[in-house]
C-alpha positions as CSV (number, residue, x, y, z in Angstrom):
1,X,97.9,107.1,105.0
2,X,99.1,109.5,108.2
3,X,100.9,107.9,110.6
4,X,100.2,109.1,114.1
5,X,102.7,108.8,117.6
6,X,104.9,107.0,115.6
7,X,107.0,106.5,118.2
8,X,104.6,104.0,120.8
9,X,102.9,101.4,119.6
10,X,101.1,101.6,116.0
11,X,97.5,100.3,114.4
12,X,96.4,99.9,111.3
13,X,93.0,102.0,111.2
14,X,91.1,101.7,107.7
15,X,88.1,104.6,107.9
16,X,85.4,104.2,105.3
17,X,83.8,107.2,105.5
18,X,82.2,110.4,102.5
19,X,83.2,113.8,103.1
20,X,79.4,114.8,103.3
21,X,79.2,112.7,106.2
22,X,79.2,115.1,109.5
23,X,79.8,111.9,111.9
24,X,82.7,111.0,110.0
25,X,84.6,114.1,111.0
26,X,83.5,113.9,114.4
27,X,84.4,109.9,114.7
28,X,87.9,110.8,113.3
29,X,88.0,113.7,115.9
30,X,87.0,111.6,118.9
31,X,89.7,109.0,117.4
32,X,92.2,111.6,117.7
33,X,91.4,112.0,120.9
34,X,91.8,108.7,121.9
35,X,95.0,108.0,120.0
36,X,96.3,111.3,122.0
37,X,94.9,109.4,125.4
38,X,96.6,106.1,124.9
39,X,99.4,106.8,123.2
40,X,98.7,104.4,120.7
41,X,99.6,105.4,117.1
42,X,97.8,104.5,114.3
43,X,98.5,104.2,110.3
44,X,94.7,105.8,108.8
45,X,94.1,105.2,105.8
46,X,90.7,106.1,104.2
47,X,88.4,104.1,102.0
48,X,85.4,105.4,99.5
49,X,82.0,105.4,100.1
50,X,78.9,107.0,98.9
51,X,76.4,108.2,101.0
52,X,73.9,109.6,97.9
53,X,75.6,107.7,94.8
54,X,72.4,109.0,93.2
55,X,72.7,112.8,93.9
56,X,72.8,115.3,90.8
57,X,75.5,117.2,89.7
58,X,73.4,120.4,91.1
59,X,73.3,118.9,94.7
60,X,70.7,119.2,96.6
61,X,69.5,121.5,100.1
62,X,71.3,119.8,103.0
63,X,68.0,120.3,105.3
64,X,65.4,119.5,102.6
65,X,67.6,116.4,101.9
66,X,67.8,115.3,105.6
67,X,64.3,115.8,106.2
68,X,63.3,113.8,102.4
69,X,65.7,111.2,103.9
70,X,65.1,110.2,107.5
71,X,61.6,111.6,107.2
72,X,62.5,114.7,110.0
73,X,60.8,117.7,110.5
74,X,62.7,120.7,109.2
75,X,62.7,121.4,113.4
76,X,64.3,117.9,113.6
77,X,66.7,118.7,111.5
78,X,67.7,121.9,112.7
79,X,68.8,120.0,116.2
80,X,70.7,117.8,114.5
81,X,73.0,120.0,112.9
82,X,73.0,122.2,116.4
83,X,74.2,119.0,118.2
84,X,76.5,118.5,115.8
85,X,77.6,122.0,115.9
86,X,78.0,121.7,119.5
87,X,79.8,118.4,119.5
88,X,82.0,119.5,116.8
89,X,83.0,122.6,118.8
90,X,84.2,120.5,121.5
91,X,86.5,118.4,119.5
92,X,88.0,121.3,117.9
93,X,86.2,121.2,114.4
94,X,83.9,124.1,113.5
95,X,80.3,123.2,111.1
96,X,79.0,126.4,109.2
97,X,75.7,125.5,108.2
98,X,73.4,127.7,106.9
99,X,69.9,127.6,105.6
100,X,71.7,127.6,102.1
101,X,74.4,124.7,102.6
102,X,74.2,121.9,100.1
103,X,75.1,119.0,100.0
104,X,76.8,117.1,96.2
105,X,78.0,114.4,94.8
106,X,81.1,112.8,95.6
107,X,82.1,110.9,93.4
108,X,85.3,112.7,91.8
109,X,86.0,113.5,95.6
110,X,86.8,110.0,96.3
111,X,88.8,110.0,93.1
112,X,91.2,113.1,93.8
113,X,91.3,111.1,97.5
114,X,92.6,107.8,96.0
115,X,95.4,109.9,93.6
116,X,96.4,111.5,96.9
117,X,97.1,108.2,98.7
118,X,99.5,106.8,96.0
119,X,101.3,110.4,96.5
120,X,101.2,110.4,100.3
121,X,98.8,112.8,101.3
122,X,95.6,111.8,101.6
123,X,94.8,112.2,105.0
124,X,95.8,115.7,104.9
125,X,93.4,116.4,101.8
126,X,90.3,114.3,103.6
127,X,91.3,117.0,106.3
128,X,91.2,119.6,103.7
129,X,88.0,118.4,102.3
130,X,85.8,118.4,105.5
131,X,87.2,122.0,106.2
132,X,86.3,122.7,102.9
133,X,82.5,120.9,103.0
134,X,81.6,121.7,106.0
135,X,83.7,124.7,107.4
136,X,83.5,126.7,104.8
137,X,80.6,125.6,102.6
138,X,82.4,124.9,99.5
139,X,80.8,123.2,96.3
140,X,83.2,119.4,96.4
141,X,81.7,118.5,93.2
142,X,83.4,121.6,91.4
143,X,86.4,121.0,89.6
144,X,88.4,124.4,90.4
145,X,87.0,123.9,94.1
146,X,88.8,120.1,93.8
147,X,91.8,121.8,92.1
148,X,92.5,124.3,94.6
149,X,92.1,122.0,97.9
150,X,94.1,119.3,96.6
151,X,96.6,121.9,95.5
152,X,96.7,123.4,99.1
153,X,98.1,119.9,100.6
154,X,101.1,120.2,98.1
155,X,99.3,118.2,95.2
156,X,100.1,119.2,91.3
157,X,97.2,121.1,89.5
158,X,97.6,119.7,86.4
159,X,98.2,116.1,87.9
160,X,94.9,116.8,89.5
161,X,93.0,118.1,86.7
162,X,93.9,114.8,84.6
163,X,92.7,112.7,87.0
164,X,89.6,114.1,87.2
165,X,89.0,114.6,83.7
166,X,90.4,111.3,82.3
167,X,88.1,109.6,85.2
168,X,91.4,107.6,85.0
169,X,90.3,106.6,88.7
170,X,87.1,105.8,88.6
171,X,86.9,101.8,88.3
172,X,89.2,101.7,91.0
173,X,87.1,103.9,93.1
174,X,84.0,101.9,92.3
175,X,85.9,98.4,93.3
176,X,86.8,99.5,96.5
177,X,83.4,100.5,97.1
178,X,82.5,97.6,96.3
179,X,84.3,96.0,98.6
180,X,83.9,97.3,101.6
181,X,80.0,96.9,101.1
182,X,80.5,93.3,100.1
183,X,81.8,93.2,103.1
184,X,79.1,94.6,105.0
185,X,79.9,97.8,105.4
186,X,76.3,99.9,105.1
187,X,76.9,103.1,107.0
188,X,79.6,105.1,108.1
189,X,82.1,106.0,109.5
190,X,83.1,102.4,109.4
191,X,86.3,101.4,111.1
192,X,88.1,98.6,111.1
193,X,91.0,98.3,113.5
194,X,94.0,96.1,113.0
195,X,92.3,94.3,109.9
196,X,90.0,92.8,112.4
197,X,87.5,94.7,114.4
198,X,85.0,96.7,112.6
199,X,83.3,99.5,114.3
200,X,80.3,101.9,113.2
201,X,79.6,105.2,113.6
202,X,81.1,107.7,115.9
203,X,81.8,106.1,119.3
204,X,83.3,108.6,121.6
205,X,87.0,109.1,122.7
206,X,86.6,106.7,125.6
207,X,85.4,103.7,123.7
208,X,87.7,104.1,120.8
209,X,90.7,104.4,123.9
210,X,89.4,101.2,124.5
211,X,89.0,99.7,121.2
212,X,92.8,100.9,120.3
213,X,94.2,99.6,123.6
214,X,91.9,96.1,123.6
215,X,93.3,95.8,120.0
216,X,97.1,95.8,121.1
217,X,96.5,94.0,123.7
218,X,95.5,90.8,121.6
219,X,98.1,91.6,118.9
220,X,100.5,91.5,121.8
């Protein structure tokens, strides 16, 4: 959980979200944004979900698997990332794709994530994790990779290490997947401010501004 402004007004802000997921990063950014803007703060705290629960171990060609996905055109895909690119640029993230990125499976992600919240840093390692994915192209489904960002955000190694090779976290990671689709949650990011209102995908600093502030005002 990261508490933000802590001194004006705070939200509770659940994110569901996957670290493969470009529009996640960017949502979160354009939050930021608009938690800067209103000088509302929020309590984030972020949920699992998988956008390929099916990938293999060996991950798969970020293009090929957009374009076997939505059913784009490798030239379709290419603008994508660009605007993505672009968007991220202006929100102070930078994407490094490459004709060579990948993307993997995520599920011991979400597990190193959920150790990270009982010890108080997991929005630092989601942070950590996007740099890692998408800035600089790193494999998330490797355990040293794992290892070495969650040790970079103050996290024990060996702590680390037994969590993901116990799978000691797992269950819990499936049930609150489970949850949040039971709940209808089908694409992300999802969030859901205040334990009330649910929004999807990335919606721009001025809407979340007044999401955040149309929220306080009816908890007030």
């Amino acid at each position: 959980m990261a508490d933000t402004a802590p001194q004006g007004p705070v939200l509770d802000v659940d994110i569901v979200s996957d670290v493969m997921c470009p529009w996640c990063i960017i949502g979160y950014k354009q939050l930021e944004q608009a938690l800067a803007a209103t000088g509302i703060g929020a309590r984030i705290r972020w949920h699992p979900f998988e956008l390929n629960p099916d990938m293999p171990v060996t991950g798969q060609n970020t293009s090929e698997h957009i374009q076997q996905k939505y059913g784009s055109t490798a030239e379709q895909s290419a603008a994508a990332r660009q605007q993505m690119t672009d968007l991220g640029t202006s929100l102070g993230f930078q994407f490094n794709w490459t004709p060579d990125s990948r993307m993997w499976n995520t599920f011991l992600t979400h597990q190193v994530l959920d150790f990270a919240l009982s010890q108080g840093v997991q929005h630092p390692l989601k942070m950590a994790f996007f740099d890692a994915h998408f800035t600089n192209q790193r494999d998330l489904s490797d355990r040293a990779v794992l290892i070495d960002v969650a040790a970079s955000v103050g996290l024990d190694p060996v702590d680390v290490a037994r969590v993901i090779d116990t799978g000691e976290l797992a269950d819990t990671v499936r049930e609150k997947q489970q949850f949040w689709t039971s709940r209808g949650v089908s694409g992300v990011p999802s969030m859901i401010f205040a334990g009330k209102y649910l929004v999807t995908g990335a919606q721009g600093a001025d809407n979340y501004a007044q999401i955040l502030q149309q929220t306080l005002n009816e908890a007030a």
